[in-house]
Backbone as a chain_set.jsonl record, in Angstrom:
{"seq": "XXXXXXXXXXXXXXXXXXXXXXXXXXXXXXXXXXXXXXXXXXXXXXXXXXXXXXXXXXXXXXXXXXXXXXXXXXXXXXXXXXXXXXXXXXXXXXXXXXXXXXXXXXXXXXXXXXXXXXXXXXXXXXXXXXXXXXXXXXXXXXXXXXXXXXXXXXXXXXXXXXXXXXXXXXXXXXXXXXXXXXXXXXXXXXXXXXXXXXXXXXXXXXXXXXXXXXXXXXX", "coords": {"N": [[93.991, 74.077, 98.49], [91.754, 76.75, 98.201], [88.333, 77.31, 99.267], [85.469, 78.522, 97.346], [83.835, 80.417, 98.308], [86.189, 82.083, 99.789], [87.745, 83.076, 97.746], [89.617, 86.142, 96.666], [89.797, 89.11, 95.054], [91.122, 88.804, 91.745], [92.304, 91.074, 90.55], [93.25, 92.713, 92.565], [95.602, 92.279, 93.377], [97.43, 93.68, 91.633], [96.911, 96.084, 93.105], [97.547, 95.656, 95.827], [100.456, 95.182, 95.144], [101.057, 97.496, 94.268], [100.635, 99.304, 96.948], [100.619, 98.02, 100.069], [98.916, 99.107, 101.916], [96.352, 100.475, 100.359], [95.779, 98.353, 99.138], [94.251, 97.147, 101.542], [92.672, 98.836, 102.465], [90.371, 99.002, 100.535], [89.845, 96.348, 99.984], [89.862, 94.888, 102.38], [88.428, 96.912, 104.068], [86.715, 98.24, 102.621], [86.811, 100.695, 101.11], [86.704, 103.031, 99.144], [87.614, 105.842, 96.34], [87.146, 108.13, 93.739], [88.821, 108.849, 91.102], [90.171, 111.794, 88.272], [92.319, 109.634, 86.964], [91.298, 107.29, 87.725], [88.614, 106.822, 86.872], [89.663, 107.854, 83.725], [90.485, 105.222, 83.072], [88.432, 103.014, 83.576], [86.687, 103.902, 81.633], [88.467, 103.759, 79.667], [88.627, 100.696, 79.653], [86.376, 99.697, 78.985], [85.737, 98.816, 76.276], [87.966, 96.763, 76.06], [86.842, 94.858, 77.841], [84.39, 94.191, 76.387], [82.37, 91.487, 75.505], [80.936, 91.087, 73.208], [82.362, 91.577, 71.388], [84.041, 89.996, 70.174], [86.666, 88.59, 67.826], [87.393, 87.242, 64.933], [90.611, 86.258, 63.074], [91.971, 85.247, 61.009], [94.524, 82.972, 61.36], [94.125, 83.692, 64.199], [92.46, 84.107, 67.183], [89.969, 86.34, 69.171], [89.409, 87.0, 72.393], [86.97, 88.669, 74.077], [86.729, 90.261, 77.75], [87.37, 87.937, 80.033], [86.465, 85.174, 81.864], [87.912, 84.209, 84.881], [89.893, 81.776, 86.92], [91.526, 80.219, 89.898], [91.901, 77.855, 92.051], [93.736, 76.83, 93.63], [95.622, 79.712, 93.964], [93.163, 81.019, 94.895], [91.771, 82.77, 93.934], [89.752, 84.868, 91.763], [88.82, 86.306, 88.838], [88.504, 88.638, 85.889], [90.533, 88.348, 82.831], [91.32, 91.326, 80.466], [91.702, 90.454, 77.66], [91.765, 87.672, 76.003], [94.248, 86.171, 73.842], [94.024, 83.865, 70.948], [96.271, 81.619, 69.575], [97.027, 80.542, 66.583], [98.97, 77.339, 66.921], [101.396, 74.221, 67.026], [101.483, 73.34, 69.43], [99.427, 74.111, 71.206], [96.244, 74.414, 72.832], [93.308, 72.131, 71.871], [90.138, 73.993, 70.718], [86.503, 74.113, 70.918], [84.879, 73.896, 68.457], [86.591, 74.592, 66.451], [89.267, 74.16, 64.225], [92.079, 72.547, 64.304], [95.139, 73.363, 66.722], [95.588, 75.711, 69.497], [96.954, 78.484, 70.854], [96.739, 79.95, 74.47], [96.992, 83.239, 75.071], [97.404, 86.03, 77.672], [96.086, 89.141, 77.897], [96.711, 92.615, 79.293], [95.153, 95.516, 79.92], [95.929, 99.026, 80.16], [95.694, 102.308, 81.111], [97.832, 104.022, 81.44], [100.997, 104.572, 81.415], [104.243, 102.053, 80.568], [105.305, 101.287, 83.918], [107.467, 101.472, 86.612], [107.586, 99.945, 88.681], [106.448, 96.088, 89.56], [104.014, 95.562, 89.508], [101.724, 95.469, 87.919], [102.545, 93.584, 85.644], [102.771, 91.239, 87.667], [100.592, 91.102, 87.716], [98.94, 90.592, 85.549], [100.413, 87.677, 85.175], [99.535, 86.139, 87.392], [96.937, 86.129, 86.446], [97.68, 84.489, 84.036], [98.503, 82.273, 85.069], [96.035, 81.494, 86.579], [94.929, 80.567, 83.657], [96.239, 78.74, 83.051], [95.162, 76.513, 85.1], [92.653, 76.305, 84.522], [92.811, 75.528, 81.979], [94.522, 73.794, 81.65], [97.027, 73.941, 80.681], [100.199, 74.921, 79.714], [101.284, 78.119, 79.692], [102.931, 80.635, 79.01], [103.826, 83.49, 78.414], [102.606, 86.161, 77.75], [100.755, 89.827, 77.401], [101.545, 93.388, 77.669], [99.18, 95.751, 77.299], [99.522, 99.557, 77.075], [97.735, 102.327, 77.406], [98.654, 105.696, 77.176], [101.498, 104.761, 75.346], [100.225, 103.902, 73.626], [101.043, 100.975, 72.891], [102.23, 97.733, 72.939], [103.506, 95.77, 75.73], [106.02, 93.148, 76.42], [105.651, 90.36, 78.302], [107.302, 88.081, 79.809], [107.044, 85.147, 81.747], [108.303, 84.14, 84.238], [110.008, 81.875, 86.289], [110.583, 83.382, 88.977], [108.713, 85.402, 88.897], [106.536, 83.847, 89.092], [106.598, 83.134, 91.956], [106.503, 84.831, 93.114], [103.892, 85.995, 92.833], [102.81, 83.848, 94.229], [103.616, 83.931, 96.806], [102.983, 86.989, 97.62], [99.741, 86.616, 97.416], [99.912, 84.418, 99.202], [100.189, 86.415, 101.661], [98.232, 88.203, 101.15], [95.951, 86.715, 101.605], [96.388, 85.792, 103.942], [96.08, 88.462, 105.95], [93.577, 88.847, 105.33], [91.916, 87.29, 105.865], [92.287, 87.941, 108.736], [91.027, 90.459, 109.227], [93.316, 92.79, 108.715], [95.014, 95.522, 108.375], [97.311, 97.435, 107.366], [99.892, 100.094, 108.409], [100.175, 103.434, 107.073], [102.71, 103.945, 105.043], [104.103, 106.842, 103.381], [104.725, 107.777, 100.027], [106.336, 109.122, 97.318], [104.26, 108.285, 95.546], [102.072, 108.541, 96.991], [100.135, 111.053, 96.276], [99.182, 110.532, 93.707], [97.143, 108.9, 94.113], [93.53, 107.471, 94.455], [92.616, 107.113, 96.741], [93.776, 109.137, 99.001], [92.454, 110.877, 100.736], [91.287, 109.026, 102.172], [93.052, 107.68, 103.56], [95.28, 109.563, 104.346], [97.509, 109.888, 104.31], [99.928, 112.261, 104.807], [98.949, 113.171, 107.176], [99.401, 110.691, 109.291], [102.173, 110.688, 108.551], [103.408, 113.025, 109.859], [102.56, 111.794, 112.276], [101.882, 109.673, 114.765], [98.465, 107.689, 114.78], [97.526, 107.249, 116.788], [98.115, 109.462, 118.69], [96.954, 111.46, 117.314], [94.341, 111.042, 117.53], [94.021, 110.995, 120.289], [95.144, 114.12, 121.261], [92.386, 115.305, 119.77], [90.869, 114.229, 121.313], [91.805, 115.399, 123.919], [90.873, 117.888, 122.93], [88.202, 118.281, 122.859], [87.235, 117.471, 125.277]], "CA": [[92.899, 74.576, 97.67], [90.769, 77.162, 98.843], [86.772, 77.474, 98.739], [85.032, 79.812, 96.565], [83.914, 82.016, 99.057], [87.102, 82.479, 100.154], [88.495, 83.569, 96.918], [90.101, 87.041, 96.6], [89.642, 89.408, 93.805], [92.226, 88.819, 90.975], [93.026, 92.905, 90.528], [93.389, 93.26, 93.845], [97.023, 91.697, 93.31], [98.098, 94.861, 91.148], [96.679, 97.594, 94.241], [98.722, 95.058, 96.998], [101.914, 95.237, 94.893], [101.921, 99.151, 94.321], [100.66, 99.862, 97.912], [99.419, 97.34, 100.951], [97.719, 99.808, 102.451], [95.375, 100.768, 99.399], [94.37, 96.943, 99.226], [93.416, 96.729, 102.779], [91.282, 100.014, 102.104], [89.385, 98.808, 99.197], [89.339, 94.933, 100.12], [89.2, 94.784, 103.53], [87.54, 98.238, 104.298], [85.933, 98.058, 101.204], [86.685, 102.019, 100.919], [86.883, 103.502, 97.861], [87.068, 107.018, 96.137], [87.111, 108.321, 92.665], [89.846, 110.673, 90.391], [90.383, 111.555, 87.085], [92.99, 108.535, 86.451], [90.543, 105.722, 88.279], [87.418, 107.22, 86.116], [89.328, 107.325, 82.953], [91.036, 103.739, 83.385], [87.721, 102.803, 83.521], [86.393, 103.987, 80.57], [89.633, 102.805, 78.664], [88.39, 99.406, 79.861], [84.931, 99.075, 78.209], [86.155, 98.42, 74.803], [88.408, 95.353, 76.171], [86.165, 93.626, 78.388], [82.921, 94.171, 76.003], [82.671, 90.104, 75.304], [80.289, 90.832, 72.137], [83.675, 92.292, 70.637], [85.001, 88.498, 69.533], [87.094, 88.663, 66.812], [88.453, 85.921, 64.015], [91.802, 86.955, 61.934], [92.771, 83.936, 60.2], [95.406, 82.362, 62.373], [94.442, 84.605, 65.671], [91.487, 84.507, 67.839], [90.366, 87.204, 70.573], [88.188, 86.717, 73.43], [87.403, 89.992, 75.703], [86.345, 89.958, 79.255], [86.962, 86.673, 79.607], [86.571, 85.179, 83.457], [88.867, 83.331, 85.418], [89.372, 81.416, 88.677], [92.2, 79.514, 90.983], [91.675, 77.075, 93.736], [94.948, 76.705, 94.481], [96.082, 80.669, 93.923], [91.682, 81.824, 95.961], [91.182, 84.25, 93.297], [88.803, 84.908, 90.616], [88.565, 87.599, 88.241], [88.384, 88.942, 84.553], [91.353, 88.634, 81.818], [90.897, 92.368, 79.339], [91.782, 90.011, 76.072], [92.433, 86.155, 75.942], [94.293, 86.027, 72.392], [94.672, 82.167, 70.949], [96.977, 81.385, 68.4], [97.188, 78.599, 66.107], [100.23, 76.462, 67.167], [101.136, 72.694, 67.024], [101.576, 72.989, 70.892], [98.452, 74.552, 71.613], [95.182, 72.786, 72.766], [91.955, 72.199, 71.239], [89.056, 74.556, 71.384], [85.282, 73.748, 70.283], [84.096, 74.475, 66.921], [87.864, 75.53, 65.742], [90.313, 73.51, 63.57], [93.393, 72.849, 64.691], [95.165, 73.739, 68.043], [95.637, 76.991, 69.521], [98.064, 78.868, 72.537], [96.528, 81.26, 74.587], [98.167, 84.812, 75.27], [96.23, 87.25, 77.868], [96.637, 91.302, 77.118], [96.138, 93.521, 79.915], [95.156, 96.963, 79.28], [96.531, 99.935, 81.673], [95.24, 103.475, 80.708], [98.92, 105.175, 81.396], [102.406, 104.023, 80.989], [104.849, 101.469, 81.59], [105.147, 101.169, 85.73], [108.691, 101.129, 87.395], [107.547, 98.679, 89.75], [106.016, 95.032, 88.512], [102.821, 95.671, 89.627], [100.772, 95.214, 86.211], [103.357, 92.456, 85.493], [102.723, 90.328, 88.468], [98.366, 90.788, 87.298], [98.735, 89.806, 84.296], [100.946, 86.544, 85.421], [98.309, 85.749, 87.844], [95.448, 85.796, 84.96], [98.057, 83.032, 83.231], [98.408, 81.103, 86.144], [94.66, 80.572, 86.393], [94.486, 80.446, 82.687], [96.554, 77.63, 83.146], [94.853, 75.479, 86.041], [91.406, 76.171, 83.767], [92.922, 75.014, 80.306], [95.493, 72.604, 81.643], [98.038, 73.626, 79.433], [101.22, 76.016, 79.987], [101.184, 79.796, 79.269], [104.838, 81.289, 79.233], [104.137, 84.629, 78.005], [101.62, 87.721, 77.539], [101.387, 91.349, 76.982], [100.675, 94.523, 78.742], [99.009, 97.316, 76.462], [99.532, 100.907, 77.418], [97.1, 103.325, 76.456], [99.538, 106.4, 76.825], [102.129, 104.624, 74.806], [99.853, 102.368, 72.577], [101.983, 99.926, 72.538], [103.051, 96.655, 74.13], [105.036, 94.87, 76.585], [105.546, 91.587, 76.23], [105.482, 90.169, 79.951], [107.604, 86.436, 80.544], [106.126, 84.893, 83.03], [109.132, 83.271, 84.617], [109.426, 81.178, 88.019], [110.825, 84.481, 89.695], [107.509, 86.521, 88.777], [105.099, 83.277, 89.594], [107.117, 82.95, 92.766], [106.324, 86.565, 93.971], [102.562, 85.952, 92.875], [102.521, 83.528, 95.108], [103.874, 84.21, 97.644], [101.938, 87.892, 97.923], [98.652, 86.283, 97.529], [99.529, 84.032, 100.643], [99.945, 87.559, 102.367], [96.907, 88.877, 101.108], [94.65, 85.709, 102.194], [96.349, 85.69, 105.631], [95.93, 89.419, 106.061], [92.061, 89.0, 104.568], [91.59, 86.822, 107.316], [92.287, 88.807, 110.304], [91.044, 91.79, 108.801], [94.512, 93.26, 109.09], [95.412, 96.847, 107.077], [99.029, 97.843, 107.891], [99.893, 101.363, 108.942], [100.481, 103.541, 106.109], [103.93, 104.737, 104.573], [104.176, 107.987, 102.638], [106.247, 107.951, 99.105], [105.791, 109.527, 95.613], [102.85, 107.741, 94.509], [100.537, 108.613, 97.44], [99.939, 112.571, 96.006], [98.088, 109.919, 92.863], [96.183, 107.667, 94.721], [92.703, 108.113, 94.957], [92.354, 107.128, 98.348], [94.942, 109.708, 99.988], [91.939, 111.841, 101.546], [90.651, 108.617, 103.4], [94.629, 107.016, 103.935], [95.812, 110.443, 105.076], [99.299, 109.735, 104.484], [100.412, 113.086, 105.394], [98.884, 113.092, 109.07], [100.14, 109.591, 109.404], [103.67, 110.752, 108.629], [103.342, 113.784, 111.154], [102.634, 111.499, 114.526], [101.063, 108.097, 115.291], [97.184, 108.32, 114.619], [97.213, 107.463, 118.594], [98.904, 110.616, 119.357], [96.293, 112.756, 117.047], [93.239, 110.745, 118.233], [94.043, 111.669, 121.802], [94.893, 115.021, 121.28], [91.317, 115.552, 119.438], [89.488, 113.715, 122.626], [91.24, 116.253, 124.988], [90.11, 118.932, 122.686], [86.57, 118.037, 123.017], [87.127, 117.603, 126.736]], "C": [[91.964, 75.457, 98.517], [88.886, 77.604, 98.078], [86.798, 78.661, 98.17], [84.907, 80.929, 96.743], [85.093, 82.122, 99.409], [88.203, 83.032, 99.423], [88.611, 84.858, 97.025], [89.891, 87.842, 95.078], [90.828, 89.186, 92.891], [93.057, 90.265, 90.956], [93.696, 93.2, 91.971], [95.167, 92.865, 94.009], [97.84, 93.027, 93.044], [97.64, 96.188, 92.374], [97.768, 96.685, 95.612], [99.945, 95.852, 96.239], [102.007, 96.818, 94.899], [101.729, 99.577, 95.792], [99.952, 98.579, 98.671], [98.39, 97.851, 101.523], [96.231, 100.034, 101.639], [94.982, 99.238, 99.162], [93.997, 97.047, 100.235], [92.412, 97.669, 102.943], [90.585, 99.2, 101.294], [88.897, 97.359, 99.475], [88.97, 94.37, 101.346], [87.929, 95.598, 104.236], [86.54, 98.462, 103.19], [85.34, 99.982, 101.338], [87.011, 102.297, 99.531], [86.371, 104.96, 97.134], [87.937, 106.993, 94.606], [87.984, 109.329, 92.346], [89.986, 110.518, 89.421], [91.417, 110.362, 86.079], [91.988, 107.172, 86.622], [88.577, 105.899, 86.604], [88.433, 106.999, 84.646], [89.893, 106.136, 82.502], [89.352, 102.972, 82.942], [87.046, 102.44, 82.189], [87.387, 103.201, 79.537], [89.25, 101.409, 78.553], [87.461, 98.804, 79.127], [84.616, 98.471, 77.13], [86.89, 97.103, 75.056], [87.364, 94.743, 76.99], [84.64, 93.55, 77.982], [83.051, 92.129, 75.065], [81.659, 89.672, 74.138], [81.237, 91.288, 71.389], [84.619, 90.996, 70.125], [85.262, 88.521, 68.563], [87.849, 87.124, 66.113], [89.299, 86.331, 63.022], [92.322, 86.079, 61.849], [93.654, 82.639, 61.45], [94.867, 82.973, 64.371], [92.776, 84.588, 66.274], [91.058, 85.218, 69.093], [89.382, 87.538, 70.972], [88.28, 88.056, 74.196], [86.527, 89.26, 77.121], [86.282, 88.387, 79.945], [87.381, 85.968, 81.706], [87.345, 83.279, 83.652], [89.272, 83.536, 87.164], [90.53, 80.655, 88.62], [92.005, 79.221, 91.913], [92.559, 77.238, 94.532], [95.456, 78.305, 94.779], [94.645, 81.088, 95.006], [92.114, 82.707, 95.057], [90.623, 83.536, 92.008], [88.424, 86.227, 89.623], [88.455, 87.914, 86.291], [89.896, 89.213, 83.897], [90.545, 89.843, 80.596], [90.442, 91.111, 78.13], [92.434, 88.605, 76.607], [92.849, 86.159, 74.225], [94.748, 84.312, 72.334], [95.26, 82.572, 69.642], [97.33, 80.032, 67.842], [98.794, 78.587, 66.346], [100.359, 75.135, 66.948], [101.258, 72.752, 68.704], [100.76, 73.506, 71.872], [97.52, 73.728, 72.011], [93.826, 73.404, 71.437], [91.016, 72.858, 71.3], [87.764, 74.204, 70.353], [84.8, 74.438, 69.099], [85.369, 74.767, 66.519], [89.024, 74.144, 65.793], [91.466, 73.982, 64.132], [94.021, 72.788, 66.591], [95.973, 75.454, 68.451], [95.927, 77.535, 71.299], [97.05, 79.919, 72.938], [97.924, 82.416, 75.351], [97.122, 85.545, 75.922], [96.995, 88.286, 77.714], [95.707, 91.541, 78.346], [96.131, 94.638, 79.463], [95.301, 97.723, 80.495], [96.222, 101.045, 80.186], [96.974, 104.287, 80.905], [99.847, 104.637, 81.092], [103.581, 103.047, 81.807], [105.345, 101.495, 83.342], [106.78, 100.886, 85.729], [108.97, 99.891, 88.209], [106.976, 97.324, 88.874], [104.793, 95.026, 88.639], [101.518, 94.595, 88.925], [101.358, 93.907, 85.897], [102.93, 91.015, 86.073], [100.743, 90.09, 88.405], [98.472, 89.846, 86.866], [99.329, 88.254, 84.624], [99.884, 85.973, 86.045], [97.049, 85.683, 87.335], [96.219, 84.376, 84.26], [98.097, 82.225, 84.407], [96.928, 80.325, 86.348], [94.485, 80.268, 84.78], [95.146, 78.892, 82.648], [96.248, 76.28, 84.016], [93.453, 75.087, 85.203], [91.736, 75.319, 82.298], [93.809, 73.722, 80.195], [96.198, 72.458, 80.414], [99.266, 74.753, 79.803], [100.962, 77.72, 79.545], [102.011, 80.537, 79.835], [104.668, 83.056, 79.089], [102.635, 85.152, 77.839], [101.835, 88.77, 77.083], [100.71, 92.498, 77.599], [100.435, 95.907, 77.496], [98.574, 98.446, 77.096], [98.771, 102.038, 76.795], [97.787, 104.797, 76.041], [100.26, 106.08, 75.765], [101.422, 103.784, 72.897], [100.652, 101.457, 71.72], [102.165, 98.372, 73.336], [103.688, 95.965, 74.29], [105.302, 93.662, 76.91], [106.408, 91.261, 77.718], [106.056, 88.233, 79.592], [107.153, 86.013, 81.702], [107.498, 83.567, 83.539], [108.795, 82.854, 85.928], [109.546, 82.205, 88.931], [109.652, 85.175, 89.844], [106.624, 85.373, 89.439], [105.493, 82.771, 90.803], [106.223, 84.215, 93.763], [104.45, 86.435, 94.002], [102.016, 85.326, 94.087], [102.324, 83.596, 96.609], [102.923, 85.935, 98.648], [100.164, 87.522, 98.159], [98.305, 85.205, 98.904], [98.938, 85.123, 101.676], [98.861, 87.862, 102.51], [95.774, 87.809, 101.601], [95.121, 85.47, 104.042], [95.902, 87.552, 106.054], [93.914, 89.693, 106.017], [91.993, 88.215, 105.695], [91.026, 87.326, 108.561], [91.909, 90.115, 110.066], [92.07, 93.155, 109.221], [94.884, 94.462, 107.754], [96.802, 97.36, 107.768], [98.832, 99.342, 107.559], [100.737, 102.025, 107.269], [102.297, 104.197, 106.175], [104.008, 105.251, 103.668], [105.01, 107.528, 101.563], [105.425, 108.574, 98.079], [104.174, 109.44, 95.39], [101.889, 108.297, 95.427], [100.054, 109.609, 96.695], [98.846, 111.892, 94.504], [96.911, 109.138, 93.149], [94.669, 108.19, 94.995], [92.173, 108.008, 96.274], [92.784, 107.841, 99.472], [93.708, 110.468, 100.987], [91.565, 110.703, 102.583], [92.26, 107.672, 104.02], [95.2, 107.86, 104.67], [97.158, 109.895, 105.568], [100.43, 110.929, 104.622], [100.222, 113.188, 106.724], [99.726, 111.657, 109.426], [101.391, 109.852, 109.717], [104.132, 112.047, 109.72], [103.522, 112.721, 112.507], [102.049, 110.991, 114.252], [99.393, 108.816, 115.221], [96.667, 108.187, 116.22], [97.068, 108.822, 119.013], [97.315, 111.406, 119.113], [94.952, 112.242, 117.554], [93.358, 111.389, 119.517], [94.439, 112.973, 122.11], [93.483, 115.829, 120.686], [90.248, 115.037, 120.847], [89.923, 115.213, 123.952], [90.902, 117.832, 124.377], [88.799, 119.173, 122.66], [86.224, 117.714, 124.085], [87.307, 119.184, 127.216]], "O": [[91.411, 74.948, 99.492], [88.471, 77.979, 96.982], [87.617, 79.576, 98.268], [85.281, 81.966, 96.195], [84.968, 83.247, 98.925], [89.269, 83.401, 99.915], [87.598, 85.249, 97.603], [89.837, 87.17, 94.048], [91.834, 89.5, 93.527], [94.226, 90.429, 91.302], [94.642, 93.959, 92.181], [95.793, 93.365, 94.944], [98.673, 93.482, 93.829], [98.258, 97.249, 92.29], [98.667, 97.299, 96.188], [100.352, 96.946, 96.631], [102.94, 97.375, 95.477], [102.654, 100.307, 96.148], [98.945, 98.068, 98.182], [97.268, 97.367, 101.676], [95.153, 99.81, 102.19], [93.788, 98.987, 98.997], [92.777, 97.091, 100.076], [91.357, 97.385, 103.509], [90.039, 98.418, 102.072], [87.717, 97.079, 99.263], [88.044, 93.574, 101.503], [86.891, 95.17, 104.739], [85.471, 99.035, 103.399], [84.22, 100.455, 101.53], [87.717, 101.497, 98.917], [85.198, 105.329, 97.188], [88.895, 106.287, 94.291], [88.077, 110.404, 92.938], [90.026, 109.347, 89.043], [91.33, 110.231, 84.859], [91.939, 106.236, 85.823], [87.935, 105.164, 85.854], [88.164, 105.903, 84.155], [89.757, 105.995, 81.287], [89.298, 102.386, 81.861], [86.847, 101.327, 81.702], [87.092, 102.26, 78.801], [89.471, 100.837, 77.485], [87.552, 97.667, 78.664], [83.621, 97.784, 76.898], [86.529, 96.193, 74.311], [87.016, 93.72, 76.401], [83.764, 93.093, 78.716], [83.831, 91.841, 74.158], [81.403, 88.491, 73.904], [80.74, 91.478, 70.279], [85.784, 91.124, 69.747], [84.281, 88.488, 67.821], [88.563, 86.272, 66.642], [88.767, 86.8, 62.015], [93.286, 85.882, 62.588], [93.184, 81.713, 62.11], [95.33, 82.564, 65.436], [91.941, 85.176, 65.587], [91.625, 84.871, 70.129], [88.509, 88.181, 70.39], [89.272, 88.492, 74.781], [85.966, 88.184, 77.327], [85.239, 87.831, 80.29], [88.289, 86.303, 82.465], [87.361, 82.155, 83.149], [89.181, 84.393, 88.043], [90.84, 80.269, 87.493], [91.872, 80.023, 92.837], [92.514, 77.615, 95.703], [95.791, 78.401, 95.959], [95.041, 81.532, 96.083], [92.947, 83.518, 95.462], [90.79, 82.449, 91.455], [87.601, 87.054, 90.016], [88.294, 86.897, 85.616], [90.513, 90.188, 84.327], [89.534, 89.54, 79.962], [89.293, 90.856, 77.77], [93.36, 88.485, 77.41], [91.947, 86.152, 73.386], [95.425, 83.664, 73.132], [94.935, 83.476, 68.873], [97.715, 78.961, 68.311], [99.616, 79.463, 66.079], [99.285, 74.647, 66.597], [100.944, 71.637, 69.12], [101.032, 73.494, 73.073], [97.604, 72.522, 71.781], [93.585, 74.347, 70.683], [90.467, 72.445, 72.322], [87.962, 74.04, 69.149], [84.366, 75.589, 69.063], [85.138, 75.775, 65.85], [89.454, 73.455, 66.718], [91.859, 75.118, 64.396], [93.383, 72.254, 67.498], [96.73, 76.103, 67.729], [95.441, 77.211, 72.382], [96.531, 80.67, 72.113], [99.057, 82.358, 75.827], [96.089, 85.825, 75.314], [98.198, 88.379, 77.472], [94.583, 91.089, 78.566], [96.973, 94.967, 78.627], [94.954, 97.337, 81.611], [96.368, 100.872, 78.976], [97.064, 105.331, 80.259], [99.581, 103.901, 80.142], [103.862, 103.077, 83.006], [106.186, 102.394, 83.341], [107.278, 100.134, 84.892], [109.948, 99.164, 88.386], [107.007, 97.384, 87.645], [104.234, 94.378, 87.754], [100.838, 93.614, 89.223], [100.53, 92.996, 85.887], [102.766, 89.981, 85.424], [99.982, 89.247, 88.88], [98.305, 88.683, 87.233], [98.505, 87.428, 84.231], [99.179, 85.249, 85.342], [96.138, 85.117, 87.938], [95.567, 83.37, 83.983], [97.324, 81.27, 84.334], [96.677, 79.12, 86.312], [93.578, 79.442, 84.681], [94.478, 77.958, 82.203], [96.827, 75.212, 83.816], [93.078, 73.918, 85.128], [90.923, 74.607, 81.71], [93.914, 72.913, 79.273], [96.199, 71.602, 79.529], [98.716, 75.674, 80.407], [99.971, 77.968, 78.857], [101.915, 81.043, 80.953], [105.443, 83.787, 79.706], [101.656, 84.406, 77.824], [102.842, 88.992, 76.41], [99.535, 92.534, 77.965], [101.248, 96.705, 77.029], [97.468, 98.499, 77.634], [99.159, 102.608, 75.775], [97.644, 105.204, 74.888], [100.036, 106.865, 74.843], [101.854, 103.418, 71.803], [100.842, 101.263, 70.52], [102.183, 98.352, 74.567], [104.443, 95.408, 73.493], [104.664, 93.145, 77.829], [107.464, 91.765, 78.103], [105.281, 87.353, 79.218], [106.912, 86.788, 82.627], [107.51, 82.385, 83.198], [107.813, 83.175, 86.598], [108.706, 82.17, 89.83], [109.458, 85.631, 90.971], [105.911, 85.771, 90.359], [104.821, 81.776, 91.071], [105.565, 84.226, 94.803], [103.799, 86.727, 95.005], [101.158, 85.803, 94.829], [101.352, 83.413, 97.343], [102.463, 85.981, 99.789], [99.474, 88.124, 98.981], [97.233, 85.049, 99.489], [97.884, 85.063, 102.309], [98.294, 87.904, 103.602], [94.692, 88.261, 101.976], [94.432, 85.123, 105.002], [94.935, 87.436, 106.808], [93.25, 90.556, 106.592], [92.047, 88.91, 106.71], [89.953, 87.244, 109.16], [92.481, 90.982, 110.727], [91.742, 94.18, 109.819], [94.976, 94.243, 106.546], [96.86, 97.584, 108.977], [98.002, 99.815, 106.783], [101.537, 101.414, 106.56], [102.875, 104.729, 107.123], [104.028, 104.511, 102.684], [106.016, 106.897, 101.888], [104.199, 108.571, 97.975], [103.276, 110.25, 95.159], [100.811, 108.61, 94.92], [99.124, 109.08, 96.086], [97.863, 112.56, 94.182], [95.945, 108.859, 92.439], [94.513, 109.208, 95.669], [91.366, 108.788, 96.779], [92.474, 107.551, 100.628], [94.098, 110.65, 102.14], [91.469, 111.052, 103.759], [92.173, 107.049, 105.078], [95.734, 107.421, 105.688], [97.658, 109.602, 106.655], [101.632, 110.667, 104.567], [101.19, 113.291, 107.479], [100.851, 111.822, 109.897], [101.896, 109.495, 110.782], [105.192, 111.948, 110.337], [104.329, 112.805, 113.433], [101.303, 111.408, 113.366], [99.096, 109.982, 115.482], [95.735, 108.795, 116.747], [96.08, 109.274, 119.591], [96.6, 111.834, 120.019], [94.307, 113.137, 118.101], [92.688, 112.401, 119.722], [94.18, 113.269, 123.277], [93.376, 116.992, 121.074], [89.146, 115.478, 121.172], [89.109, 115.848, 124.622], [90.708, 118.797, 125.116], [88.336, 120.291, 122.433], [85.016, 117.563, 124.264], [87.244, 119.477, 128.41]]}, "num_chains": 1, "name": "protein.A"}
């Protein structure tokens, strides 16, 4: 179990899995820069995690911004949408007949991901949803604002395997304030961090090399 302070942000799961480097910027370095995808992600967001937006549709109830924590996982962070649904294998919630499953919904401003990224979030929102509610939570859904549509996310032992296991990484890494050396692919040319990652000099020559050729140019 780890202490409070020592919890980790929940999101920070989905910037590990697409790049390590870009978490150890933002969470260790606590760097961070702005681009037209991070700005309008953003905005896309305001509408799910506004938590005066609670809705009741007969059978279906839907919570936004709704916050969540793991002892055992050290993270803490915000689910977009908690949806409940009446079930017989659901639990109980206050003031509401019956019993009722939850389902979280992440929201992503662009389109299904290649990698699991988004996948392996959202699992890690049920995992704490499940240490908080003490009850199972098999499944979810990822809504795409490009596609508006969504992806219904299993949350098998393979995916809450990988959660785990990365979030050891990231709490031993958070530790030693440890950022691993970057490696160039596709995605950096999106990232908004490439001007302070400089994953083109990087891939030129060791930042040794260019440090010490800048000292004997200033000698």
């Amino acid at each position: 179990m780890y202490r409070e302070e020592d919890f980790l942000q929940l999101s920070g799961l989905q910037h590990f899995a697409f790049c390590r480097r870009q978490w150890a910027l933002i969470h260790i370095e606590k760097q961070w820069s702005e681009n037209y995808r991070t700005m309008d992600g953003q905005i896309f967001h305001e509408r799910a995690h506004n938590r005066e937006l609670e809705e009741s549709r007969g059978n279906l109830l839907i919570f936004r911004g709704v916050s969540v924590f793991s002892a055992e996982l050290g993270i803490s962070g915000q689910c977009d949408v908690v949806e409940y649904r009446r079930c017989a294998t659901g639990i109980p919630l206050d003031g509401r007949e019956g019993l009722w499953q939850p389902f979280p919904v992440e929201y992503k401003r662009g389109e299904p991901k290649e990698n699991a990224a988004d996948a392996l979030q959202l699992c890690a929102q049920a995992m704490c949803l499940e240490a908080m509610l003490c009850c199972p939570v098999p499944e979810g859904a990822l809504f795409y604002g490009e596609t508006r549509r969504r992806v219904r996310v299993v949350f098998t032992e393979e995916l809450r395997c990988r959660v785990k296991e990365m979030l050891a990484q990231m709490h031993e890494w958070y530790s030693r304030g440890h950022t691993p050396k970057v490696k160039p692919t596709k995605s950096c040319n999106a990232c908004s961090l490439k001007d302070l990652c400089l994953p083109k000099l990087m891939k030129q020559r060791p930042v040794t090399a260019y440090l010490k050729a800048a000292m004997e140019e200033d000698l």
